[in-house]
N, C-alpha and C positions, 0 to 999 in steps of 0.2 A: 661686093663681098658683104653678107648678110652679120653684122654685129646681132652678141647676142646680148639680152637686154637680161637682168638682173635682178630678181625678186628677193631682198633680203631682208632676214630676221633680228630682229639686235636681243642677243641672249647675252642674258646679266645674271650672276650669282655671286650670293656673300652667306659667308658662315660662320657661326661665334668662335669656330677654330681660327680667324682669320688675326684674332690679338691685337695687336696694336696696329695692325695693319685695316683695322676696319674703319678708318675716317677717309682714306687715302683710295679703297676697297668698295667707296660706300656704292648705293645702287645708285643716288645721285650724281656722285663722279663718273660711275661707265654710262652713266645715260647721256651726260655732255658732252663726253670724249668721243662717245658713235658718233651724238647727230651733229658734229663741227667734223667730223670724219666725213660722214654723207653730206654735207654741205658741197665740199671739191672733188667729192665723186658722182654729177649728175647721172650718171652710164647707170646707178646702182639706186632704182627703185624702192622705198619702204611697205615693205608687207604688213608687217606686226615684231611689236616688244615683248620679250619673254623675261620676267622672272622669276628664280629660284632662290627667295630669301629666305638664310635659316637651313640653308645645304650641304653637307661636304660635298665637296670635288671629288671624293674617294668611288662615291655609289654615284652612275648615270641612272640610275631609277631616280629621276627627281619629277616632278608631276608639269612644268613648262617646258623641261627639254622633251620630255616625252612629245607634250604637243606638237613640240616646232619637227620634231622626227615623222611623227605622222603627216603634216602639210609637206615635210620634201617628200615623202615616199606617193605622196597624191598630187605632186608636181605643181605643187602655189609656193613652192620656195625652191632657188635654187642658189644661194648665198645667205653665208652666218657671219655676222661682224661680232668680235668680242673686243674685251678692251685687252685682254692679256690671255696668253695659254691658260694662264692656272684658273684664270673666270669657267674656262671651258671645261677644264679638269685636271684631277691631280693623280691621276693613273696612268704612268706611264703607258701600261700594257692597251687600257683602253683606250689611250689617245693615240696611240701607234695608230689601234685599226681603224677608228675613225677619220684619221688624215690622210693616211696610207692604203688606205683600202674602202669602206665604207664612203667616204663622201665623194673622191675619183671615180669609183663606180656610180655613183649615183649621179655625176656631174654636177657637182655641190662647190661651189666658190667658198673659200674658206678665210677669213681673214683676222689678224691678232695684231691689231694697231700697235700696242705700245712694244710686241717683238720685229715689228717691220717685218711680217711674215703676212704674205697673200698668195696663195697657191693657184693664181692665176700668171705669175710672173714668180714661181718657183725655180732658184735655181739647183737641181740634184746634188749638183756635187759639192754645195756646201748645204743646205737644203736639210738632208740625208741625215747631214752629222749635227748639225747642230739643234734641228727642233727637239729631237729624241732627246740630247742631252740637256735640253734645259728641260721637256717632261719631266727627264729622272730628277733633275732638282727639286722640279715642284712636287712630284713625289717624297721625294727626299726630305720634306717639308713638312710635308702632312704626316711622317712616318716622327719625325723631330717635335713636332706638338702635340702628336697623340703618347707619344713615352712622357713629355713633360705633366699634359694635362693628367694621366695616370698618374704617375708620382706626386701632383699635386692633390691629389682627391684622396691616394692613402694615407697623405701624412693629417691633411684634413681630419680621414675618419678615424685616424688613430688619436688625434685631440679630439675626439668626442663630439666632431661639426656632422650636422647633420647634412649632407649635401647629395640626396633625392628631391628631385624638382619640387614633390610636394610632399606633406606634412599626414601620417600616418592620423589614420580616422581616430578622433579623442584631441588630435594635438592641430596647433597651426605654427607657422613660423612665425617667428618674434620679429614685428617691425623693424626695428633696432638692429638686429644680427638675423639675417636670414640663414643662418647656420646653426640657429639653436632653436629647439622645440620646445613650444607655452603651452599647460593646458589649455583645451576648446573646451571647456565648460558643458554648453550643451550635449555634444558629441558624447563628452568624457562620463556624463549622467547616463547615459546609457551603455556606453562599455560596464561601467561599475554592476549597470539591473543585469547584466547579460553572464558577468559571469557569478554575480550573486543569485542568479538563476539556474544554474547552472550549480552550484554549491549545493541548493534548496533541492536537487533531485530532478532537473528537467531537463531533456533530453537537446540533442543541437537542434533537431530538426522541431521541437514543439518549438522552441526557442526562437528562432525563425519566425516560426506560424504566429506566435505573440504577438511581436515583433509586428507582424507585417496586418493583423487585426486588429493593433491598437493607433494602426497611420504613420509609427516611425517612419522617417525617408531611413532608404539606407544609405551606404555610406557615399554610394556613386549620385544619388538623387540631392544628401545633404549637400557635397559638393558643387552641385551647380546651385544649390538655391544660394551658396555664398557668393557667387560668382566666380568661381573657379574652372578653370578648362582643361580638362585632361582624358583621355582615352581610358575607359574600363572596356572589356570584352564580357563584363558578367554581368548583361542585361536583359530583360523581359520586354519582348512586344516594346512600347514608347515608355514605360517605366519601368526604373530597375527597382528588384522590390530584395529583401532579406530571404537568402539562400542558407543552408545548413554549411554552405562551405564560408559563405561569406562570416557568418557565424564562427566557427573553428579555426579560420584563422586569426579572428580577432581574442579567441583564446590561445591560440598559440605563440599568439607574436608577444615577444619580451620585451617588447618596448615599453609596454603599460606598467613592467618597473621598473623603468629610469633607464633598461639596458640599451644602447643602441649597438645593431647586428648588421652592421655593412658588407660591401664586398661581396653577398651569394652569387651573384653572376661576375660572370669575366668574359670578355671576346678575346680569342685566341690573336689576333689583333687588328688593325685598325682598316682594314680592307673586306673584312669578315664580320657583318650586324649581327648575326645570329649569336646570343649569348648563352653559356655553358656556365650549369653550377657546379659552384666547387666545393669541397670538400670540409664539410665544418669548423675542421683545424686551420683551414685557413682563412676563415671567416676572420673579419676585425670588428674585433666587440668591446665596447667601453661600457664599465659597468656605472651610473649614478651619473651618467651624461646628462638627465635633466628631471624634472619632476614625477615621481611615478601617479600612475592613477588608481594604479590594484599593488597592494602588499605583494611580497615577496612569497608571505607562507599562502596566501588565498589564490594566486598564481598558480603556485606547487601543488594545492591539494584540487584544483581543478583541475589541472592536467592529469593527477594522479586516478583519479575518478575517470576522465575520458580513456582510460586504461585498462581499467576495471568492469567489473560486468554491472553494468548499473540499467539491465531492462526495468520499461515500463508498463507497469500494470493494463491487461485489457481495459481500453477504456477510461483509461487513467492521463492525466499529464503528468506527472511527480513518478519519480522513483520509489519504491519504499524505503522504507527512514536506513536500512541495514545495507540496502545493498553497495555491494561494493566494498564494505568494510568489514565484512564479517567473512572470517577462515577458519575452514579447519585445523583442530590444534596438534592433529596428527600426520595429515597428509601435505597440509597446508597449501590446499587449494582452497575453492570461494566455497560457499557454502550456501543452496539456491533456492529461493522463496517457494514454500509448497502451502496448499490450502487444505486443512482438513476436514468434510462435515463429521458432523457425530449429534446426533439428538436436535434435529433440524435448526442445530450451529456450524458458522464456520468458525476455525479457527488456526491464526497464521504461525507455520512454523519455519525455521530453519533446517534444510538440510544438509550432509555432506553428496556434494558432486560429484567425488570418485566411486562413492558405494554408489549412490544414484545410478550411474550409468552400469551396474554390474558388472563391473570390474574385478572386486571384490578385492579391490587393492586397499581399501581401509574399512572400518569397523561401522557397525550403524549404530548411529547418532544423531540427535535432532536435540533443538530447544525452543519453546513455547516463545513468539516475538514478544508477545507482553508478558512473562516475565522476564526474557531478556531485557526490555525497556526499563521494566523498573531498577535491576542492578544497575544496567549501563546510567541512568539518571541519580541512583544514589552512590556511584563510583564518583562520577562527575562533580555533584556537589563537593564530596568529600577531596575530591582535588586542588577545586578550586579554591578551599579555606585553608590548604596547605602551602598554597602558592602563596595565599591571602600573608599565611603567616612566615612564610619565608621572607616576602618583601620586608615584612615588619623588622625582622632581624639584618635582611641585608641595607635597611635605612636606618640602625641603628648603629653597624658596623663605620659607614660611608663619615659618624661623628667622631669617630676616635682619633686620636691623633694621629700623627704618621709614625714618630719612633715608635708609638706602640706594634705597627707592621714589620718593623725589624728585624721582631723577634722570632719569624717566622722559620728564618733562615737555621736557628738553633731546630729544624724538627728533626724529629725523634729519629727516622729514618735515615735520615743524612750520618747521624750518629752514628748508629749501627752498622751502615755501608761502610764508615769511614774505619770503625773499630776492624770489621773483620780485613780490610784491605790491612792493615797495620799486620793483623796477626799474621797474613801467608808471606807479606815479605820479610817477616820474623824465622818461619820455616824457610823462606829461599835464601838468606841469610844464614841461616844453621845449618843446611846443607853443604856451600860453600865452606864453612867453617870444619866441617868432616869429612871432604873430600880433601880440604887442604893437611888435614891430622893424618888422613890415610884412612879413616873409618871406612869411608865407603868410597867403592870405585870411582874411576869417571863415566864408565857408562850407567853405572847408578843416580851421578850426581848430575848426568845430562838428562835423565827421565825425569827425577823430579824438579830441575829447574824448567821443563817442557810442563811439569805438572804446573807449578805453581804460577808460571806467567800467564799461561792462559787462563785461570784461576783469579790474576788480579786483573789482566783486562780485562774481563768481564763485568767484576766489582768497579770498575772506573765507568764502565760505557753506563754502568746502573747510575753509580753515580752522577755522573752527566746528564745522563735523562731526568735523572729526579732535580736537580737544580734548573734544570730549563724549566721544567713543569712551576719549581717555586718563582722562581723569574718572572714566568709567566705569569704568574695571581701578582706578582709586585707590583707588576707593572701594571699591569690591567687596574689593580686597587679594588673594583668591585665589576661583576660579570658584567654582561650584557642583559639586561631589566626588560629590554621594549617588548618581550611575548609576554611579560606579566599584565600588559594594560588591556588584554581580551577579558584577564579571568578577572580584574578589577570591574569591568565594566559589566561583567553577568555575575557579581559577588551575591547578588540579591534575585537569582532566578527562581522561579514554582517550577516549572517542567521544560525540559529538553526539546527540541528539533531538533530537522534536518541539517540547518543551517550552522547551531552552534555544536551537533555531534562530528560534524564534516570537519570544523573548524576544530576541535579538539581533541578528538582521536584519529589516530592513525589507521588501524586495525584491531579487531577483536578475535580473540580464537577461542571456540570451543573445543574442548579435549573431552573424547572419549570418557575419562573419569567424571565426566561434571565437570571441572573445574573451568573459570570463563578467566583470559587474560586480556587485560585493555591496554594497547600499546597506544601513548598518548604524544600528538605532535612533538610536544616542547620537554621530552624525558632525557634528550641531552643536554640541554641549558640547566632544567632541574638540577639532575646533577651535578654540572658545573656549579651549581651555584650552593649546592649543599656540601662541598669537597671545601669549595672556599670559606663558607661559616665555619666548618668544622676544623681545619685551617686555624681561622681567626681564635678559636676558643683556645690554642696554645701561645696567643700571644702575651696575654696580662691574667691579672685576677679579676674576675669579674665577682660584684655585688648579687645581692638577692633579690636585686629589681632588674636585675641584668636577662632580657629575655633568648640570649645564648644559653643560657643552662639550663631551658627546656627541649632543647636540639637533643634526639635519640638518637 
């Protein structure tokens, strides 16, 4: 009788899913456990050692089981030694057909030392029932640490831990806490040109070209010059160079102020790699998670701009200084850059877009750019010495005492609310009082008590509202200041750009009539902040060096 002789492979895997079981797990322990296994088994020849370190069990695509699957199908293997089922896999379904069907077919010896299972001396009728159920354990396993490792990673990202393998370009992990993001200085110097480049009127793709003329690595090249290893798919030929996309998403991503945006993907679950994005709202985003590198407002008017119609002149890198800010004050569309000659000059105008396209849905109108320039540069000044002098008053307010804020609470309005409320339940009161005389009905006296409580609820919700609002200044004490240190730091400018018109207006509209309105970023803070001087000016008596009494 012809013994058959043995060709086996010793396949070993370990997975960081494996927790505390990876000392016990390790690829050193199944390597001792085979070859003192093959020591008392001479019948069983050594082929070769397969490892898949850094695997789950979940997916058989790992790149050594593949191999060892190729040498049985080309017949130099015909036995696998593991140390345990779960080494071999943690899919039930897939271990069924590999024991059950795939390696019997193949005539593949199969052996799992520490279950005392070898499918050479198989017996069925226990055989049958019990490997399947200890699979579904080790399944059962893998399904039990993939729920844990999820609910550990969203409680992570809802404390504001960064915990993506690697550190979002600008930023590196903090030695210290591999959970929290330090600026990368170098990196971070040029997030800043990119989208202050972008501010200044240039487009994603010259940006790019810049970019990739001036030698920057990009971000997949900087990476490995740190010594970093990680898989990009957005690469060129042997260098990856700065793409228009690579570009726009590093204006898109809110990380660069402080926010971190976890969570966009999810696998349906842990059997299934392919990840599915979800749905905004349920994104987990912690805002001021760690150092920003780009302001909150240069952020917002980037993006607002990538919105906007901001072409680039033939020939030109830069935008023109308007575009994109400039509307119609009628139709309230863009309003689109035309060249005029006249007396062998050009000369650049504004026009409206909806008459342009003869639509004939709004009126014709146009305005010269350079006299637009100049208004929009002597609007600008004149803003900025009003902010100038706002500060002055709101740093004047910040010395007064505190009871002198007290008084805030006697305003005028609150009076008034309070007086008319007195007076209708004076009328709902008098009705009562003539309904009980017999003057007037009850179906009279039931309309106007319908009149008058709806009458004073009203006066109550008013009143309500206006003490949160005073509440609100109480507390607060004085606004929110940090948009005043732009126009402090341009207090002293000769002429406008691109860079500081982006930065301080919003929008401009020309109206039909002539008339030009400048919607300016910081017009709701203003506000706030001139409601509260004005506020302030009812709380004491001010002197004649008191610079509240020049507040119009």
């Amino acid at each position: 009788m012809q013994t058959t002789v043995y060709y086996a492979d010793k396949y070993m895997r370990l997975s960081v899913a494996d927790g505390d079981k990876i000392e016990s797990d390790s690829i050193y322990n199944q390597r001792e456990l085979i070859n003192n296994f093959l020591k008392s088994h001479p019948e069983i020849k050594f082929h070769k050692e397969r490892v898949d370190d850094g695997y789950s069990g979940v997916d058989f695509n790992r790149p050594s089981f593949q191999e060892m699957m190729d040498d049985i199908r080309a017949g130099k293997v015909n036995c696998v030694i593991v140390k345990d089922l779960s080494r071999f896999g943690r899919n039930h379904i897939e271990m069924g057909k590999y024991l059950q069907q795939i390696f019997p077919f193949m005539g593949v010896r199969f052996i799992a030392i520490n279950d005392n299972y070898d499918s050479l001396y198989s017996d069925p009728s226990t055989d049958n029932l019990i490997i399947p159920l200890k699979n579904l354990m080790n399944d059962s396993y893998c399904s039990d640490t993939s729920i844990k490792i999820r609910s550990y990673l969203d409680v992570a990202r809802k404390n504001g831990k960064c915990v993506n393998p690697f550190a979002v370009y600008g930023y590196k992990k903090d030695i210290e806490d591999k959970h929290r993001l330090i600026i990368d200085e170098p990196a971070a110097i040029i997030v800043k040109d990119i989208f202050n480049k972008k501010l200044e009127g240039m487009s994603i793709l010259a940006i790019a070209n810049r970019l990739n003329d001036e030698g920057v690595p990009s971000p997949f090249e900087y990476k490995k010059m740190c010594g970093q290893r990680f898989y990009c798919g957005f690469k060129s030929k042997n260098r990856s160079l700065w793409s228009p996309t690579t570009v726009s998403r590093i204006l898109h991503n809110a990380v660069y102020i402080g926010r971190l945006e976890q969570g966009k993907r999810v696998r349906p679950n842990y059997k299934i790699k392919k990840s599915m994005l979800r749905d905004e709202s349920e994104w987990i985003c912690v805002e001021n998670a760690h150092e920003p590198i780009i302001s909150e407002k240069d952020f917002n008017i980037a993006n607002d701009l990538i919105l906007s119609d901001t072409r680039i002149a033939p020939g030109a890198e830069k935008t023109y200084i308007f575009s994109g800010l400039i509307f119609c004050g009628d139709c309230k569309q863009g309003m689109v850059h035309r060249v005029v000659e006249s007396g062998g000059k050009k000369y650049d105008y504004y026009i409206c877009s909806t008459y342009r396209l003869n639509t004939k849905a709004c009126t014709i109108h146009n305005i010269s750019e350079k006299a637009l320039f100049k208004i929009v540069e002597s609007a600008i000044k004149n803003e900025i010495q009003a902010v100038l002098k706002l500060k002055e008053m709101l740093d004047y307010i910040s010395t007064l005492p505190r009871k002198s804020f007290e008084a805030i609470k006697l305003d005028q309005q609150l009076v008034e609310l309070n007086k008319e409320l007195k007076h209708n339940e004076h009328f709902k009161t008098s009705a009562f009082e003539k309904y009980i005389d017999g003057t007037i009905s009850e179906d009279m006296y039931r309309e106007y008590t319908a009149i008058y409580d709806k009458k004073c609820s009203e006066i109550r919700s008013a009143i309500e509202k206006r003490q949160q609002t005073i509440n609100e200044i109480m507390e607060n004490r004085t606004p929110k200041t940090e948009w005043i240190d732009y126009f402090i730091e341009n207090k002293n400018i000769e002429h406008i750009d691109r860079l500081l018109l982006v930065r301080m207006v919003k929008r401009i509209y020309i109206h039909s009539t002539k008339r030009i309105e400048i919607v300016f970023h910081h017009e709701s803070d203003f506000k706030a902040a001139m409601e509260y001087i004005l506020y302030s000016q009812k709380m004491t008596d001010f002197d004649g060096t008191n610079p509240l009494k020049e507040v119009g």
